[in-house]
C-alpha positions in Angstrom: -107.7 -76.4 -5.2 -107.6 -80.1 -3.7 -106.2 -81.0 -7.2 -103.9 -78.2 -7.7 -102.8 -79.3 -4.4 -102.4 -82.5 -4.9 -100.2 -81.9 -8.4 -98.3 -79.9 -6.6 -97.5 -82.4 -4.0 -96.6 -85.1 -6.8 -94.5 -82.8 -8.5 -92.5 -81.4 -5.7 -92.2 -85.3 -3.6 -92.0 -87.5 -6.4 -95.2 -89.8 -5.3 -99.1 -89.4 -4.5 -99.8 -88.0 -1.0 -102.4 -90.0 1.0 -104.4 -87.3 2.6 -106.0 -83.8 1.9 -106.3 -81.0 4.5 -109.0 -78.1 3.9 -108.5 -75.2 6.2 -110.1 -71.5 6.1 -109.6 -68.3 6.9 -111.7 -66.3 9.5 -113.7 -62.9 9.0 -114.7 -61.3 13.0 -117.6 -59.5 12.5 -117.4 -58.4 16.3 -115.2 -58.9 19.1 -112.0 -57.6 18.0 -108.7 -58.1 20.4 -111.4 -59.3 22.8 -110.2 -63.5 23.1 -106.9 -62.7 24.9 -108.8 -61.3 27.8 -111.4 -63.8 28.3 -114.2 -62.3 26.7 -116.8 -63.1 23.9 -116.1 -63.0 20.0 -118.9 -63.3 17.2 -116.4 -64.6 14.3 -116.8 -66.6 11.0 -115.2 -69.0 8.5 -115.0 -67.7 4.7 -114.6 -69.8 1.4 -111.3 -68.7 1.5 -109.4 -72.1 2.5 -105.2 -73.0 2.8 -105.2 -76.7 1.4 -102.7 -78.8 2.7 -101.4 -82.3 0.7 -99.4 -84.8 3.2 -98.2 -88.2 3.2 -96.3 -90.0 6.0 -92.4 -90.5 6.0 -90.2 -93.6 7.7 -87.8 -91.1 9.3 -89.0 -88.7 11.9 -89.0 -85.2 10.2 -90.6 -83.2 8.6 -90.1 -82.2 4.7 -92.9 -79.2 4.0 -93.2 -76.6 0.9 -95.6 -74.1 0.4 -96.2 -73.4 -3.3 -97.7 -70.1 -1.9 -94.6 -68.3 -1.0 -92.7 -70.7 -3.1 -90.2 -71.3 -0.1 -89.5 -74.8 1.4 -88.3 -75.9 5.4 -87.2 -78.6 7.3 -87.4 -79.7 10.8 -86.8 -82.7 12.9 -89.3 -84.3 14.8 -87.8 -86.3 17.1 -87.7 -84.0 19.0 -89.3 -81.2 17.3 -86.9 -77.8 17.9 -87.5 -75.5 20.4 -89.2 -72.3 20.0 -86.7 -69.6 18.1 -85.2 -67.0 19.2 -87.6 -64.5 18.6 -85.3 -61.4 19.3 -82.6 -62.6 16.8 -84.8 -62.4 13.4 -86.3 -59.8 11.7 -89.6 -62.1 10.8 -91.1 -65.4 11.5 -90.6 -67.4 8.5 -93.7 -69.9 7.6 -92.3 -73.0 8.2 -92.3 -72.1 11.9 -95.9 -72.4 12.5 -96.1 -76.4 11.3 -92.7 -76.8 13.5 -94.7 -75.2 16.5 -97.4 -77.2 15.7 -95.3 -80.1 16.4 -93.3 -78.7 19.4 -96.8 -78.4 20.7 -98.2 -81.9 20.1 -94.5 -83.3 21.7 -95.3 -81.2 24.6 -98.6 -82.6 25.1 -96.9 -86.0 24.7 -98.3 -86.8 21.4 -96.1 -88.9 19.2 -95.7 -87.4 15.6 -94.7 -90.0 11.9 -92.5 -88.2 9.6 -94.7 -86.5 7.2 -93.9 -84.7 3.4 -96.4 -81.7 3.4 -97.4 -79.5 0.7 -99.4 -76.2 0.9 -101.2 -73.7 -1.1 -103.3 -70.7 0.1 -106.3 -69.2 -0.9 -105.9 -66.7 1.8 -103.7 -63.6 1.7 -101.0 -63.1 4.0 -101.2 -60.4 6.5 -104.3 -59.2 5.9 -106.1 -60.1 8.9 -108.1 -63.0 7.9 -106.2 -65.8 9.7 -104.0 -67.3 7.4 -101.2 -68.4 10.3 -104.0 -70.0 12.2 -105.2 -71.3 8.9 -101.9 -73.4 8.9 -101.7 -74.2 12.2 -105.1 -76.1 11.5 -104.0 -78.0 8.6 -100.8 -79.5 10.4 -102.9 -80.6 13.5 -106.0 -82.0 11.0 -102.4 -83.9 9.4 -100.7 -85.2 12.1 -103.8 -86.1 13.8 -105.2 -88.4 10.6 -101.9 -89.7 9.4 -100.4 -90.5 13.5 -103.9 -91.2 14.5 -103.4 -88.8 17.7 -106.8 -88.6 20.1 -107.5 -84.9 19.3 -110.8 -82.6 19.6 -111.7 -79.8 18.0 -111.6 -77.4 21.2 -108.0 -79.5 22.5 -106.8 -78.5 18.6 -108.0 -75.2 19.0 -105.7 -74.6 22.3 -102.8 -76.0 20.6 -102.9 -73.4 18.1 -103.3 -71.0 20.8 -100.0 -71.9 22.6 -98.1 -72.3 18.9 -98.8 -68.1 19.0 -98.0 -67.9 22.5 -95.3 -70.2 23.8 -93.3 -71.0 20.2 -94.1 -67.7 18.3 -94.5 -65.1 20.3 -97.5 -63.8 19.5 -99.9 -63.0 22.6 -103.0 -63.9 20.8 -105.8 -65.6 21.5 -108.0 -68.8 21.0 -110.3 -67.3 18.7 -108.3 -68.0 15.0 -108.1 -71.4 15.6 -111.4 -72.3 17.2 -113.3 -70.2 14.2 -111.3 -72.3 11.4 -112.2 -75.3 13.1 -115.8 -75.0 13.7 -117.4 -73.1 11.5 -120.7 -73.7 9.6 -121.8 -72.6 6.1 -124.3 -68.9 6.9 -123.5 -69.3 10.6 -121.4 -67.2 12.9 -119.9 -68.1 16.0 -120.5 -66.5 19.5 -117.3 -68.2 21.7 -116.4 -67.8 24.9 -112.8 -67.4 25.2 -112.3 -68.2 28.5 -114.3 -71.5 28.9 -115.2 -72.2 25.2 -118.5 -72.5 24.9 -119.7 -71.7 21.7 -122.8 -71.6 19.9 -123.6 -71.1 15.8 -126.0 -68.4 14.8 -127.6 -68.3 11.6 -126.4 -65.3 9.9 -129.4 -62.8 8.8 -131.1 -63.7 5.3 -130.1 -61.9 2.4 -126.8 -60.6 3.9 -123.1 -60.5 2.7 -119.6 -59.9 3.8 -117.1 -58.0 1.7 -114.1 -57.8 2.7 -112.0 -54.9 1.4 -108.1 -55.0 1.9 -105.7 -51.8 2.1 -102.6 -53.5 0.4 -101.0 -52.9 4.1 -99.4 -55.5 5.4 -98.5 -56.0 9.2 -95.7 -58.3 11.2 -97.5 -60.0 14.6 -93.9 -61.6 16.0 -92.8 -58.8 18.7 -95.6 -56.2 17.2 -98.8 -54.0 18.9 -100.7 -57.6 19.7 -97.8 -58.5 22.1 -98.2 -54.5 23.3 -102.1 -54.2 23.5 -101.9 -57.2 25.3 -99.3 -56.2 27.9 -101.1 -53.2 28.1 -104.1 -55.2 29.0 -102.4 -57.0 31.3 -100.8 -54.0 33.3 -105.0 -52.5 33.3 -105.8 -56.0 35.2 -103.0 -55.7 37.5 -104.0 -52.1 38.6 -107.5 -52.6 38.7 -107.2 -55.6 41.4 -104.4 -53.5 43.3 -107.8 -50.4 43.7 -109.9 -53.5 44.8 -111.6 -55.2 42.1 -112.0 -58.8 42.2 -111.7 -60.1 38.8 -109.8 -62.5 36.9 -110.0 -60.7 33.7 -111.1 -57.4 32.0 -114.1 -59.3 30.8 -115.3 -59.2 34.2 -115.2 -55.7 34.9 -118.6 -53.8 35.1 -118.9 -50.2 33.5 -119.6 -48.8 36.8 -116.5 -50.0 37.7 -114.6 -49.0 35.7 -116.3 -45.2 35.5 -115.3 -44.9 39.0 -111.5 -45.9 38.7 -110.9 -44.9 35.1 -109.4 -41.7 36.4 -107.3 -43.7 38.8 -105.7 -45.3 35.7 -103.3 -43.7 32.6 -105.0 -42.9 30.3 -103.5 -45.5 27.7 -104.4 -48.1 30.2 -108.2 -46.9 30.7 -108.7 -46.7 27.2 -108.2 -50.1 26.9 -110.2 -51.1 29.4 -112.8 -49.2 28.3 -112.7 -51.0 25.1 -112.4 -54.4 26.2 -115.7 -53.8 28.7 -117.9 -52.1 25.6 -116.6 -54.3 23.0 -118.0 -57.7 25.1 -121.0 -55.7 25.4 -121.6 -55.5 21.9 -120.5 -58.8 20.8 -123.5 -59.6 23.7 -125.9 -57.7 22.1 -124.8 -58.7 18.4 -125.5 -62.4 19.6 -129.0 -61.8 21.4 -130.1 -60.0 17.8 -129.4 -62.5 15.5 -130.9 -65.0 17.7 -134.5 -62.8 17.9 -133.8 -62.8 14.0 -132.6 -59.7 13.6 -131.6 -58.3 9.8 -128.3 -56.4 9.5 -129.1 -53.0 11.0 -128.5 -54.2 14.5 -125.3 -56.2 13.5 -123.8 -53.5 11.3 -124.4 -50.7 13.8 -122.7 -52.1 15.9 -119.8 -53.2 13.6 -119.9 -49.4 12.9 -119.4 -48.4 16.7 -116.6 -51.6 17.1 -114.3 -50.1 15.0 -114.5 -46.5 16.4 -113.5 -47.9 19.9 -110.4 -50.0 17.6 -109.5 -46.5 16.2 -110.0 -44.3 19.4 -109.6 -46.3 22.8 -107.6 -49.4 21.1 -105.5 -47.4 18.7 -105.0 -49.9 16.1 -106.8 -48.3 13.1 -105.0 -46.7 10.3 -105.8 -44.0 8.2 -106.6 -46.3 5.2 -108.7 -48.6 7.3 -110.6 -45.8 8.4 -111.0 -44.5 5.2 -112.5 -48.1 4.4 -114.9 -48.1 7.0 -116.5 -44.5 6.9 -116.6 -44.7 3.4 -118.5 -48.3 3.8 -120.8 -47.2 6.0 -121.9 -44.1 4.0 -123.2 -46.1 1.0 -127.1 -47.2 0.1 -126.9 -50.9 1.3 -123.9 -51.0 3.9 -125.0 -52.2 7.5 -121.6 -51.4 8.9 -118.1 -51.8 8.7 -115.3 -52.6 11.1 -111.3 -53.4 10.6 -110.8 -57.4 10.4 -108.2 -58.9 12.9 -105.4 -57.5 14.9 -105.4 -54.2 12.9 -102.8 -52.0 12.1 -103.0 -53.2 8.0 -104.8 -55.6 6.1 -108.5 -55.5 5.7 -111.6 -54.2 6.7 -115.1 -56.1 7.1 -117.9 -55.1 5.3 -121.8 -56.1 6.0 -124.2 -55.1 3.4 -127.0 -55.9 1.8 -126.9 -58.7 -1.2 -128.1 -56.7 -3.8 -125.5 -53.6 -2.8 -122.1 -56.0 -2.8 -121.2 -55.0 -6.3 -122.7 -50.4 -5.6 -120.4 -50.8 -2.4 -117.4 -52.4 -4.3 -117.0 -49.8 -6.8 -117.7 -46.6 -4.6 -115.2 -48.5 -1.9 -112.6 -48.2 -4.8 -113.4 -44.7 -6.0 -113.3 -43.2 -2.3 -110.5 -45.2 -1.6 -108.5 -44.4 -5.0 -109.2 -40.3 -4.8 -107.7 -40.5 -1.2 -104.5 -42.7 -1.7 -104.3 -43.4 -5.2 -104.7 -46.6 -5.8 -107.7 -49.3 -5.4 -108.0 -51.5 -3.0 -108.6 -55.4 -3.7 -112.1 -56.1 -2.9 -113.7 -59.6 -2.4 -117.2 -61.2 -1.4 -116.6 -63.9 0.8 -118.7 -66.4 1.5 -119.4 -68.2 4.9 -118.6 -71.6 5.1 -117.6 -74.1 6.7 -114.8 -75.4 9.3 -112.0 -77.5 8.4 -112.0 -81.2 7.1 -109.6 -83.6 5.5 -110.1 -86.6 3.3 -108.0 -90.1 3.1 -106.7 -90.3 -0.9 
């Protein structure tokens, strides 16, 4: 891939480029729509990478094509322009996110070079496996090399965060970002959202991660994310209105919540109730992989995360489902659970190493007698975070 990239870049510029970007994808085993209210999140980085090829230009734009989606973009830097008019588009279109990577860095004061970009993507599209905060990455790991910017892992992390938020959109949060940036090869990551603390666990031996995808595909700009979110909000707002003194759902107790539930709609105490048991289990996921637990613990629990995602968070889908129950009813599954905002794309699968190729075929059989056609299954690796390399 760094050569393919790197061709690609010659071809399309006319000249070498002078740096290499590395950037992966994410798999959350728990913790699903959990970092946009403050709470904990047990993610991973794959082997799945988007590899960007840059090189500084004289003038103060940027010149960016991804040999992915075969579509090129244009922006000036100086400044960089403002977020778009969200309302007035049917999509986001993918040169946005390095734009809003660069209206970010410009609002932080950062000053940005010119730069000719080239990128190509391991990592499908939609599919729930971070591809937009794959990107987001690669431009900060860019600029920050080639304009020599000051910037930290956790600072680069946040950036990414408000690209989503403030330039896209999309009320996501930190977690993409910070997993893409940090990860280790066999570790996960248990992050706190709200004060990013973080801490790598060594996944258990003789484990691996599937990741099986429905063909679904989903659009974040002005979709559920933005609605669970202000959902979550509006919970927050009511709950402190009934007296409880918290800053957000992370911090509300059961038994707080089993005594005003009622006092709540019923949309709005389901996802409370989701947020509150969903911490809890990315809790308990942690402390059993640090007492060196196998995949029984982890996978139950996977199991039991995406039933609260289909029942109390509502962002399952039929074929996801189907994914999931079927997953967890074959010899050498731990559990399953849908893989990022939901609503389309894929789910992730734990299972034994010997069972990745048994689980593969009967997730394709199940799947294929219920919709007709097979889904794309891969085995994923963990690896690690993000890097680039001076050509």
């Amino acid at each position: 891939m760094k050569t393919l990239v790197c061709d690609r870049f010659r071809d399309h510029f006319k000249r070498p480029p002078e740096l290499v970007v590395r950037a992966p994808g994410r798999v959350n085993l728990l913790g699903g729509h959990i970092d946009y209210n403050d709470g904990w999140v047990l993610p991973a980085a794959i082997d799945r990478s988007l590899w960007l090829a840059a090189a500084p230009r004289r003038d103060a734009r940027l010149h960016a094509y991804s040999a992915t989606v075969e579509e090129g973009g244009e922006a000036a830097l100086d400044p960089p322009p403002p977020p778009p008019k969200i309302a007035h588009r049917p999509r986001e279109r993918w040169i946005e996110y390095p734009t809003g990577v660069a209206w970010a860095l410009s609002q932080d004061g950062h000053a940005l070079c010119g730069m000719d970009a080239m990128v190509v993507s391991e990592i499908p599209v939609g599919a729930g496996l971070s591809s937009s905060a794959a990107l987001e990455v690669a431009f900060l790991l860019a600029w920050r090399e080639l304009a020599g910017l000051p910037l930290e892992g956790a600072e680069m992390a946040r950036l990414g965060e408000r690209v989503e938020n403030d330039y896209l959109d999309v009320h996501s949060g930190v977690m993409d970002q910070f997993a893409s940036l940090h990860g280790r090869r066999e570790h996960a990551i248990f992050l706190d959202c709200r004060n990013l603390d973080w801490e790598l666990l060594p996944l258990p031996p003789r484990v691996a991660v599937l990741v099986a995808d429905t063909g679904i595909r989903r659009q974040l700009v002005g979709g559920h994310v933005n609605d669970r979110q202000a959902e979550c909000t509006e919970a927050l707002r009511r709950l402190r209105e009934l007296g409880c003194e918290i800053r957000a759902l992370r911090d509300l107790q059961s038994e707080q919540l089993e005594c005003l539930a009622d006092k709540l709609p019923d949309s709005l105490a389901r996802r409370a109730r989701h947020v509150v048991e969903e911490c809890s289990r990315v809790c308990r996921g942690a402390q059993s992989i640090r007492e060196g637990g196998g995949g029984e613990v982890l996978g139950a629990l996977m199991r039991a995360s995406h039933a609260s995602s289909r029942d109390l968070y509502q962002v399952s889908t039929p074929e996801l489902d189907l994914l999931a129950e079927a997953a967890s009813e074959l010899e050498g599954c731990f559990g399953a659970r849908l893989a990022g905002a939901g609503l389309g794309g894929c789910v992730s699968v734990l299972v034994e190493e010997w069972a990745a190729g048994p689980v593969s075929t009967g997730l394709k059989k199940a799947f294929s007698e219920r919709f007709g056609n097979e889904p794309e299954i891969h085995r994923v690796g963990i690896g690690d975070g993000a890097e680039a390399w001076n050509i």
